[in-house]
TIDOLUM-985766 format. One record per residue: residue in one letter; chain; x, y, z of N, C-alpha, C in turn. Coordinates in Angstrom, 3 decimals, padded with zeros to 6 digits. Each point is the difference from the previous one (the first is absolute). Example, Ala and Ser with C-alpha at 12.3 -4.5 7.8 and 13.67 -1.06 7.14 Angstrom:
2
<A; A; <013.190; -005.690; 007.800>; <-000.890; 001.190; 000.000>; <000.900; 001.200; 000.000>>
<S; A; <-000.350; 001.050; -000.720>; <000.820; 001.190; 000.060>; <-000.770; 001.090; 000.730>>
***
This chain:
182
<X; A; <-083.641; 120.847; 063.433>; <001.336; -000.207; 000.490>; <000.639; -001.243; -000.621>>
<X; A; <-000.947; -000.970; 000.221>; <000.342; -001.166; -001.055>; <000.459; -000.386; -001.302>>
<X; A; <-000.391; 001.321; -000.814>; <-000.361; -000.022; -001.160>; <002.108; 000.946; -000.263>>
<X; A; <-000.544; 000.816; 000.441>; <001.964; 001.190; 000.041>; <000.730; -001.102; 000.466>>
<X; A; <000.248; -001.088; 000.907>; <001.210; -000.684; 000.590>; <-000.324; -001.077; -001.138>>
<X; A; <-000.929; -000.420; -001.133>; <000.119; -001.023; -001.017>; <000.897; 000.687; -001.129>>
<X; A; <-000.493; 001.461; -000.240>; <000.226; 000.518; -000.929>; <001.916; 000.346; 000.043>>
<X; A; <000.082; 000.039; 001.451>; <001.453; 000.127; 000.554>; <001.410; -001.124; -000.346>>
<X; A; <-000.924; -001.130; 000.143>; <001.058; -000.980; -000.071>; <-000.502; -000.756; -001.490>>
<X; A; <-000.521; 000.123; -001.030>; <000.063; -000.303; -001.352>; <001.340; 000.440; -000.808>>
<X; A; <000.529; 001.380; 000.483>; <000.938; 000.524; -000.679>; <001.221; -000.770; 000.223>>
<X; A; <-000.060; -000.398; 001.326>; <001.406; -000.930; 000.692>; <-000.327; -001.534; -000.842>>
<X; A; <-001.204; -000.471; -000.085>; <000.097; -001.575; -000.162>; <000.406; 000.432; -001.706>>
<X; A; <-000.659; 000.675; -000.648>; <001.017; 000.041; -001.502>; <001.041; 000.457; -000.284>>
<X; A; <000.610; 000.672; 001.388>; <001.475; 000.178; -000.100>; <000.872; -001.262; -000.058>>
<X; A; <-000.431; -000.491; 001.517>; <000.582; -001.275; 000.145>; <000.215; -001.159; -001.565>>
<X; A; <-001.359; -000.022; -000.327>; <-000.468; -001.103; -001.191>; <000.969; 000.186; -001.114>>
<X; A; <000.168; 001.596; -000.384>; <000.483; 000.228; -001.296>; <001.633; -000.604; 000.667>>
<X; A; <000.363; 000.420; 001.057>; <001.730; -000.100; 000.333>; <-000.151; -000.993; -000.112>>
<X; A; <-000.897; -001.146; 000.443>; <000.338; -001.283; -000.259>; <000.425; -000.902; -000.684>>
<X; A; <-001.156; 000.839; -001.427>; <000.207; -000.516; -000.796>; <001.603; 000.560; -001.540>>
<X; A; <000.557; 001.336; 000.828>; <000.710; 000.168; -000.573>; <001.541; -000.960; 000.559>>
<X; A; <-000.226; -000.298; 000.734>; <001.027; -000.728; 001.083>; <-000.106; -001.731; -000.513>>
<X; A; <-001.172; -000.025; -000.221>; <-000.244; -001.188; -000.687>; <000.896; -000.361; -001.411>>
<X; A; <-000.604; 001.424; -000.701>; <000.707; 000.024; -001.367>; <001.505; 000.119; 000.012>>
<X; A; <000.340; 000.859; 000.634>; <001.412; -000.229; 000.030>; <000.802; -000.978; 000.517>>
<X; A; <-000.693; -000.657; 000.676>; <000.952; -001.474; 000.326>; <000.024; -000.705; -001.062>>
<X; A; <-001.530; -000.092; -000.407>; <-000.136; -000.821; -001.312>; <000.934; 000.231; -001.213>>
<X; A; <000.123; 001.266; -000.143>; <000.681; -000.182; -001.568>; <001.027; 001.099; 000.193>>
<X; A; <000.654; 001.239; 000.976>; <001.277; 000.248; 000.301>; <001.218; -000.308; 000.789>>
<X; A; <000.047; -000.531; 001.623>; <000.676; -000.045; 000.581>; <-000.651; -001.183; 001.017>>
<X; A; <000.263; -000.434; 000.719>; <-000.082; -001.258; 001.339>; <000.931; 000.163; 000.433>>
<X; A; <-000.375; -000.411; 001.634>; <000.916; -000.494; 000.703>; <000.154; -001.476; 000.169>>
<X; A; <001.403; -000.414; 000.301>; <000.166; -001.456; 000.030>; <001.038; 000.185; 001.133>>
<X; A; <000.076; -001.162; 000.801>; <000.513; -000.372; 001.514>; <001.467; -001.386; -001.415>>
<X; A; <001.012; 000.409; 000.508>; <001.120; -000.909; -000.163>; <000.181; -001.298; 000.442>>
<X; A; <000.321; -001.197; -000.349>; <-000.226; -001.294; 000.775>; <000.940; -000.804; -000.480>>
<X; A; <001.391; 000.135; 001.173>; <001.191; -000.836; -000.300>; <001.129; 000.694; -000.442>>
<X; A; <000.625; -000.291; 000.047>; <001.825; 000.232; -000.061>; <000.409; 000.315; -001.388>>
<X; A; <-000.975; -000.039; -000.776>; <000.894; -000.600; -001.569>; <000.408; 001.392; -000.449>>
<X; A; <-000.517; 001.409; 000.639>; <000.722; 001.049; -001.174>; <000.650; 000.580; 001.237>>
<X; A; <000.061; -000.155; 001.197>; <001.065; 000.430; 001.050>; <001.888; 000.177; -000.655>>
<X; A; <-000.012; 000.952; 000.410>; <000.306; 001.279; 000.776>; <-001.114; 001.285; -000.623>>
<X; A; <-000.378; -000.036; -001.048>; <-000.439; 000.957; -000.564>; <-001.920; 000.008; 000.385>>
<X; A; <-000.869; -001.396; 000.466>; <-000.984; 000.350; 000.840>; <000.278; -001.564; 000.652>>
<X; A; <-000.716; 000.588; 001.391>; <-000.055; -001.064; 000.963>; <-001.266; -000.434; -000.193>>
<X; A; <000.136; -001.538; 001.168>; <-001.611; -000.372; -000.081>; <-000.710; 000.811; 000.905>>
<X; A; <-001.504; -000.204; -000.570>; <-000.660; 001.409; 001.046>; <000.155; 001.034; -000.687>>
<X; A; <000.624; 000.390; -000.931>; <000.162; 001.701; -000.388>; <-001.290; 000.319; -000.672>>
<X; A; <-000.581; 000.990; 000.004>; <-001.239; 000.656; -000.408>; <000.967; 000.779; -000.968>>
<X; A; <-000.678; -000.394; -001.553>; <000.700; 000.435; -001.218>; <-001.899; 000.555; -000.551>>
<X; A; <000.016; 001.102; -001.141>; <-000.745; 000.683; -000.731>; <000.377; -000.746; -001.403>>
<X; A; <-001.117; -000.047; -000.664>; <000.482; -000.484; -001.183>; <-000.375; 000.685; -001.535>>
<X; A; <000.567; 000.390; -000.675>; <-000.577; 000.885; -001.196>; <-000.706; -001.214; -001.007>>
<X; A; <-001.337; -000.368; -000.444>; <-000.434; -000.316; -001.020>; <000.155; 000.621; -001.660>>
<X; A; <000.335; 001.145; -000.020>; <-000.110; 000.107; -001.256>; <001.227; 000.330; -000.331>>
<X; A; <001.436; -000.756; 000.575>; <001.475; 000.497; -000.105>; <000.253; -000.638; -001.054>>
<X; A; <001.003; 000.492; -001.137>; <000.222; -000.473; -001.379>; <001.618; -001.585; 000.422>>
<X; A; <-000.257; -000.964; 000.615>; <001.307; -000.752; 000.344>; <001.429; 000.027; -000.817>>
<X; A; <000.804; 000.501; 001.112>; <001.075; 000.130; -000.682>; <001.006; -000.724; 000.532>>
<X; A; <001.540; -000.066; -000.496>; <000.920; -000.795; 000.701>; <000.284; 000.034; 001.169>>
<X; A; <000.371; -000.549; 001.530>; <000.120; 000.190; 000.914>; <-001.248; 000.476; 001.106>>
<X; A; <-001.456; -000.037; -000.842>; <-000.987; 001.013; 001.082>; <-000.135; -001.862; 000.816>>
<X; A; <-000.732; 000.828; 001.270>; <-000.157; -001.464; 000.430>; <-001.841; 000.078; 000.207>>
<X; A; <-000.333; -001.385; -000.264>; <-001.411; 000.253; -000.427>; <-000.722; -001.393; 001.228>>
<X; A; <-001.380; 000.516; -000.150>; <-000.855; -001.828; 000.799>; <-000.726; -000.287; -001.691>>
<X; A; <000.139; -001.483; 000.591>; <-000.750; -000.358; -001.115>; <-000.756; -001.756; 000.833>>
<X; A; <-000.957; -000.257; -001.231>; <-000.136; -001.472; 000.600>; <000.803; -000.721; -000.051>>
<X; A; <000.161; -000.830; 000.560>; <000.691; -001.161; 000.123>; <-000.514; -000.792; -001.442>>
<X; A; <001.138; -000.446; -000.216>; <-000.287; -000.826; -000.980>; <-000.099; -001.643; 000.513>>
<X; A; <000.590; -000.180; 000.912>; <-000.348; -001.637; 000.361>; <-000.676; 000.070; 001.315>>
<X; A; <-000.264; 000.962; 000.470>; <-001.234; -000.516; 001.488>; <-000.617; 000.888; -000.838>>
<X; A; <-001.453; -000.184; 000.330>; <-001.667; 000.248; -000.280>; <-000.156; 001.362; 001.156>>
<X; A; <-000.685; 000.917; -000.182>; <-000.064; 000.859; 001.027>; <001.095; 000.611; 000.422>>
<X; A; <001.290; -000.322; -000.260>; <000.725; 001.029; 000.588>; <000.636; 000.505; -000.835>>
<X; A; <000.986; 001.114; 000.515>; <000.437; 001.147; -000.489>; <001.595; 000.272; 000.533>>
<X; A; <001.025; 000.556; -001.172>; <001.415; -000.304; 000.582>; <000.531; 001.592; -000.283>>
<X; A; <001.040; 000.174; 000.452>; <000.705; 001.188; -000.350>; <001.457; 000.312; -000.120>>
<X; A; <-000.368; 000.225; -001.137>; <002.307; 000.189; -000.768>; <000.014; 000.889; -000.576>>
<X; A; <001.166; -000.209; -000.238>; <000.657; 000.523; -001.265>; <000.258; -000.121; -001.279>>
<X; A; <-000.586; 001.039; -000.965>; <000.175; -000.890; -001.743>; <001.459; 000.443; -000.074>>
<X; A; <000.281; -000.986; -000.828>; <001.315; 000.049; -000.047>; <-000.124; -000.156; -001.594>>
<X; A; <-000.754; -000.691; -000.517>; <000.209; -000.335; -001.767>; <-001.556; 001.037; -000.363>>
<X; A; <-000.011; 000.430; -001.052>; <-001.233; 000.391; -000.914>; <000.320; -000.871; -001.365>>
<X; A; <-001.178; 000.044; -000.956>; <-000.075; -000.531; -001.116>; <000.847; 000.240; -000.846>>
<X; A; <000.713; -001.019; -000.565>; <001.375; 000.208; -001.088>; <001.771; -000.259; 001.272>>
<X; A; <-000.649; -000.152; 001.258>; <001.310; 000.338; 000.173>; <000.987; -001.498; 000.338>>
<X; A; <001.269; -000.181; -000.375>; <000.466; -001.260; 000.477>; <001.026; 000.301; 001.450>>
<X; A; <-001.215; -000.794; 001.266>; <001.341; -000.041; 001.174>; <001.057; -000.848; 000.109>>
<X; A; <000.964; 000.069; 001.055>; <000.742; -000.626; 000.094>; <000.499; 000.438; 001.605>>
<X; A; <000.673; -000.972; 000.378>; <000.836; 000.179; 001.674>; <000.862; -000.845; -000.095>>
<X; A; <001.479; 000.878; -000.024>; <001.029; -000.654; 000.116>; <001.111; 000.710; 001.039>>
<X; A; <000.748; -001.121; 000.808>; <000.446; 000.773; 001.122>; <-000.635; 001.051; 000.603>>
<X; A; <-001.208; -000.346; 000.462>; <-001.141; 000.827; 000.791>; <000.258; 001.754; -000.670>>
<X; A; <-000.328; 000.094; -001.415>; <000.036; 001.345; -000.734>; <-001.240; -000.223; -000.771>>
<X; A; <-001.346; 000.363; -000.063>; <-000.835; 000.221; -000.956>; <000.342; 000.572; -001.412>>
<X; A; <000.343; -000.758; -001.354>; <-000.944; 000.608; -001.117>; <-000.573; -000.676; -000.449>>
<X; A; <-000.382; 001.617; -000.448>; <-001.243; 000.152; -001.091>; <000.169; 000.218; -001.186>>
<X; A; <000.066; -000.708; -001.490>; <000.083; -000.056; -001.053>; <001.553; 000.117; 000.144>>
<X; A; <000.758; -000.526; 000.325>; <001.567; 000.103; -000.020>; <000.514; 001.379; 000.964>>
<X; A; <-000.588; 000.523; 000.296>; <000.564; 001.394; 000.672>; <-000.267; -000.282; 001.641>>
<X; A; <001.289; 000.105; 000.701>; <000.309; -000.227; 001.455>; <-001.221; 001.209; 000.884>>
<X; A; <-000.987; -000.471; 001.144>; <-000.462; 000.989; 000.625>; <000.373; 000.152; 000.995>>
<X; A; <-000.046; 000.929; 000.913>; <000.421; 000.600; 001.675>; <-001.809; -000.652; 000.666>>
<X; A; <000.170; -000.606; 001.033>; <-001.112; -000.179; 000.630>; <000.357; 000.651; 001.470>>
<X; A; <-000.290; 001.267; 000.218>; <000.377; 000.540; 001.704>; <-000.762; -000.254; 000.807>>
<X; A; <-001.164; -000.244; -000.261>; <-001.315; -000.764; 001.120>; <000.940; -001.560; 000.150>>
<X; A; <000.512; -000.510; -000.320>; <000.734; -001.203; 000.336>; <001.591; -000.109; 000.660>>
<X; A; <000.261; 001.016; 000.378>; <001.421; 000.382; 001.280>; <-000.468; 000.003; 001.075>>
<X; A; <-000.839; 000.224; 000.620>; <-000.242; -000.668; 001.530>; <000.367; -001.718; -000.128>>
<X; A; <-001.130; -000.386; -000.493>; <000.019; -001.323; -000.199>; <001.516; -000.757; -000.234>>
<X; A; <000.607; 000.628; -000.806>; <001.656; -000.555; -000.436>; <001.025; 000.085; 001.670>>
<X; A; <-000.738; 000.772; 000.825>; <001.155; 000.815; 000.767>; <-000.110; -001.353; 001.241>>
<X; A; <-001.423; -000.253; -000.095>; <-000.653; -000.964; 000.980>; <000.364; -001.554; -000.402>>
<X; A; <000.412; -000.010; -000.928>; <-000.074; -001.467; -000.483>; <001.464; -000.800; -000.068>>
<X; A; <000.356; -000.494; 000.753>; <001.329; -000.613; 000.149>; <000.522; -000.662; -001.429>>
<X; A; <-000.659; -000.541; -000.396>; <000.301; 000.057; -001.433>; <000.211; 000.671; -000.895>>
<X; A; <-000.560; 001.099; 000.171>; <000.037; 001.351; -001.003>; <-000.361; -000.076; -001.748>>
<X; A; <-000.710; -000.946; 000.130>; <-000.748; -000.705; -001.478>; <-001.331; -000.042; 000.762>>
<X; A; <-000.854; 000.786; -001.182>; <-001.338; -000.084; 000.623>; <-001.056; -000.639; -001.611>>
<X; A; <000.262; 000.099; -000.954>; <-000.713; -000.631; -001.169>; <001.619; -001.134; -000.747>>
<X; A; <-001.038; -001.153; 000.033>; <000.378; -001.090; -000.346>; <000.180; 000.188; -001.860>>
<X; A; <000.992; -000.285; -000.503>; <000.214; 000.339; -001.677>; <-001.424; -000.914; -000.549>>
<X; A; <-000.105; 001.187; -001.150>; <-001.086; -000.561; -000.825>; <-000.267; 000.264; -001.510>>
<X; A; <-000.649; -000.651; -000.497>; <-000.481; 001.110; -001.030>; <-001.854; -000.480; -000.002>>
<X; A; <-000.698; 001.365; -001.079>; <-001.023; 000.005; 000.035>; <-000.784; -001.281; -000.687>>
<X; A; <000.957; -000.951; -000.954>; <-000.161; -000.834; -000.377>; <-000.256; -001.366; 000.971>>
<X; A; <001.245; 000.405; 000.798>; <-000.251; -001.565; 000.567>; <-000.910; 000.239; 000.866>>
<X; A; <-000.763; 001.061; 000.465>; <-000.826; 000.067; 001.095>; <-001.635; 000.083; -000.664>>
<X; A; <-000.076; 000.650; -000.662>; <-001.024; -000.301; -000.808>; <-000.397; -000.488; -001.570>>
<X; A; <001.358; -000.432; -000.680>; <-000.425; -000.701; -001.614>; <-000.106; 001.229; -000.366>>
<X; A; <-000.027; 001.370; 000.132>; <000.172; 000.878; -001.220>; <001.340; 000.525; -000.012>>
<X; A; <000.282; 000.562; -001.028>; <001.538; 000.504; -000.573>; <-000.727; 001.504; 000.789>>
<X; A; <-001.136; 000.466; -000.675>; <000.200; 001.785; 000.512>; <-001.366; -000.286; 001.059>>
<X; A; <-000.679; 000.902; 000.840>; <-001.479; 000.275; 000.631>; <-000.688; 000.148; -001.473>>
<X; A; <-000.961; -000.873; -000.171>; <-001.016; 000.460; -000.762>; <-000.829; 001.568; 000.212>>
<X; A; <-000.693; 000.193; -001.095>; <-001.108; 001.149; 000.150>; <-000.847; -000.409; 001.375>>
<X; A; <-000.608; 001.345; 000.236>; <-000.843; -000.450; 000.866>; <000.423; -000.729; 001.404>>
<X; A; <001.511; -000.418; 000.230>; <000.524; 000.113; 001.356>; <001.002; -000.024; 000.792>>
<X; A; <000.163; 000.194; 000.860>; <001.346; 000.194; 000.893>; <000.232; -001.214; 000.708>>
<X; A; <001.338; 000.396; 000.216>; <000.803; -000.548; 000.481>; <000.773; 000.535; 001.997>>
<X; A; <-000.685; -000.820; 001.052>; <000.430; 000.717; 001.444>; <000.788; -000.710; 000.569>>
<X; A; <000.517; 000.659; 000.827>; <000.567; -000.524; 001.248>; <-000.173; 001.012; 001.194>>
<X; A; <-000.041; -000.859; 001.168>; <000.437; 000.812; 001.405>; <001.334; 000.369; 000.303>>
<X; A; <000.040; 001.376; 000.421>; <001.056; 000.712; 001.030>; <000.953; -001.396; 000.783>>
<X; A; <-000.902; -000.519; 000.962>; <000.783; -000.889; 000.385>; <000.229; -001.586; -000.472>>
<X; A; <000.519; -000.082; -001.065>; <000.397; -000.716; -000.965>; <000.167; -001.372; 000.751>>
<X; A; <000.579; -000.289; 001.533>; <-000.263; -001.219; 000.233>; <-000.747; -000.803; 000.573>>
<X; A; <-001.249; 001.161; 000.032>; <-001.033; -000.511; 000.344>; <-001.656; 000.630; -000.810>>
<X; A; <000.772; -000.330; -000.957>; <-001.132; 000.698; -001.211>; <-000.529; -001.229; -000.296>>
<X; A; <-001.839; 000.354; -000.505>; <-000.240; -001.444; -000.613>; <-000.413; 001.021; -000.953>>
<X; A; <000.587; 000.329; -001.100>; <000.129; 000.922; -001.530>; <-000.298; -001.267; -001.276>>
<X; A; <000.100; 000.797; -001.256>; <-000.196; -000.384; -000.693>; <001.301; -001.134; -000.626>>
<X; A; <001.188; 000.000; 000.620>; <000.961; -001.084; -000.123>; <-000.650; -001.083; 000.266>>
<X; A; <-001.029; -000.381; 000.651>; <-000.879; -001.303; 000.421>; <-001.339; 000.226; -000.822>>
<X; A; <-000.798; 000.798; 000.427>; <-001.258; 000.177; -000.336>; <-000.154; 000.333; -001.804>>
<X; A; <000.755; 000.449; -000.494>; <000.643; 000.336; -001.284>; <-000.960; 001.716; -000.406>>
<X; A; <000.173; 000.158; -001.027>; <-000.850; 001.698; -000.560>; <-001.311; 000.379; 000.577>>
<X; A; <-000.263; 001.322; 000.104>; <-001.671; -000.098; 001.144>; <-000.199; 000.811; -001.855>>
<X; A; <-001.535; 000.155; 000.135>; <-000.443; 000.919; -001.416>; <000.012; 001.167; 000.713>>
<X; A; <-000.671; 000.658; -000.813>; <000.044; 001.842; 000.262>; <-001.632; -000.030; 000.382>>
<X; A; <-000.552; -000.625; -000.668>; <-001.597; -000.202; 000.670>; <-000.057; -000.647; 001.784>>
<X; A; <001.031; -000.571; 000.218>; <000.146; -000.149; 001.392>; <000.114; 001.013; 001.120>>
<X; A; <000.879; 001.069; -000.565>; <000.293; 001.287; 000.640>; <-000.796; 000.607; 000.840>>
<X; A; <-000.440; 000.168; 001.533>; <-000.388; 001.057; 000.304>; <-000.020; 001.361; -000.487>>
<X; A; <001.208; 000.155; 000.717>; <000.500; 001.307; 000.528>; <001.190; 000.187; -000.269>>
<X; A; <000.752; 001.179; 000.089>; <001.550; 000.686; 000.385>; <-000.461; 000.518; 001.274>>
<X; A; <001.232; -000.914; 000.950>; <-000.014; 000.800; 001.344>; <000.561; 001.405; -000.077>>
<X; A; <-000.343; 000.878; 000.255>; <000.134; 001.434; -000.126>; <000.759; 000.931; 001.319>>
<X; A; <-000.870; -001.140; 001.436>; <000.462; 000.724; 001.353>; <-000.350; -000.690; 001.177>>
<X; A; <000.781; 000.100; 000.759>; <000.234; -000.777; 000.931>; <-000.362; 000.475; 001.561>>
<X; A; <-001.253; -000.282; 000.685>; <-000.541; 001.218; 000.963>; <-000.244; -001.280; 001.320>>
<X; A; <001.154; -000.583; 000.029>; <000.259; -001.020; 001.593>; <000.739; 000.915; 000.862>>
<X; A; <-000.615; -000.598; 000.872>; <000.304; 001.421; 001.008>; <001.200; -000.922; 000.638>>
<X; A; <000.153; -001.296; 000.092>; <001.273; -000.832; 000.569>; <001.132; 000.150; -000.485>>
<X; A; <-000.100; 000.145; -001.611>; <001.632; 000.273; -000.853>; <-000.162; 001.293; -000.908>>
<X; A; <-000.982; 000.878; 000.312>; <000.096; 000.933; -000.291>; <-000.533; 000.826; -001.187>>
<X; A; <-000.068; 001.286; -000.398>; <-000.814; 000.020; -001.105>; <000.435; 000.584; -001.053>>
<X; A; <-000.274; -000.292; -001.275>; <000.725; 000.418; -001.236>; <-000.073; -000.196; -000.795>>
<X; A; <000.445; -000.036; -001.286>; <000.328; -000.693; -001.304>; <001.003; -001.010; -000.149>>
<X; A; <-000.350; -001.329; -000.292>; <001.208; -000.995; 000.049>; <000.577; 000.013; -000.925>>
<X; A; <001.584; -000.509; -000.200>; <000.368; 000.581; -001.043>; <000.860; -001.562; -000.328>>
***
């Protein structure tokens, strides 16, 4: 009897083992979850939001990504690229461009509607904020959604692409709801 109820539950413990370890793998090198922490890309995720993250997403303009921190040790931030390699920014009268061409930012109209000022990025260029004329190879250029309370790369200056987590992909907080942020 001993021997049938061993033979019974071997099949379950290498079920379990293998899921484990496929669950393992896929955190490791496709997708994670990451918990949100702070205001800086609000309206578009809150703090607290349970975001999914794609590891093997090709970064493109506008995705919003985690990455390390470049000036605290251990931690980890989350924006928006706004520059890729070659590109020259600029902010004037709170209008983003990019290489001379004016962009629409619509994740940033809540924020305008809320803000008695109705200026939410301070004029710049990519120069005076970080000493380069364009983003070098190899990295971007972020900012947060909520621009007046972003600690982005206007301070911290370019993150690399070796910094990169993830592309947040989806958004599964059950407080603000679930989806694709856009």
């Amino acid at each position: 009897m001993k021997e049938s109820a061993a033979k019974g539950i071997f099949p379950w413990i290498k079920s379990l083992a293998f899921t484990f370890i496929l669950i393992s793998m896929c955190k490791q090198f496709l997708f994670t979850p990451i918990t949100v922490l702070g205001a800086s890309m609000a309206p578009t995720l809150h703090n607290e939001d349970k975001v999914f993250i794609s590891k093997t997403s090709q970064i493109q303009r506008f995705d919003v990504i985690v990455f390390d921190a470049p000036d605290i040790e251990g931690k980890r931030y989350i924006k928006r690229v706004i520059g890729l390699p070659g590109d020259r920014i600029e902010v004037k009268d709170d209008v983003l461009y990019i290489n001379r061409k004016a962009f629409e930012e619509p994740y940033l109209i809540k924020n305008k509607e809320n803000n008695p000022l109705n200026k939410l990025t301070e004029d710049f260029t990519l120069q005076e904020k970080t000493g380069e004329m364009k983003v070098p190879k190899n990295m971007f250029f972020v900012m947060g959604d909520n621009r007046l309370k972003s600690k982005d790369s206007r301070i911290f200056g370019l993150i690399s692409r070796d910094s990169v987590i993830g592309e947040v992909k989806f958004r599964f907080s059950a407080i603000n709801g679930m989806g694709i942020p856009k």
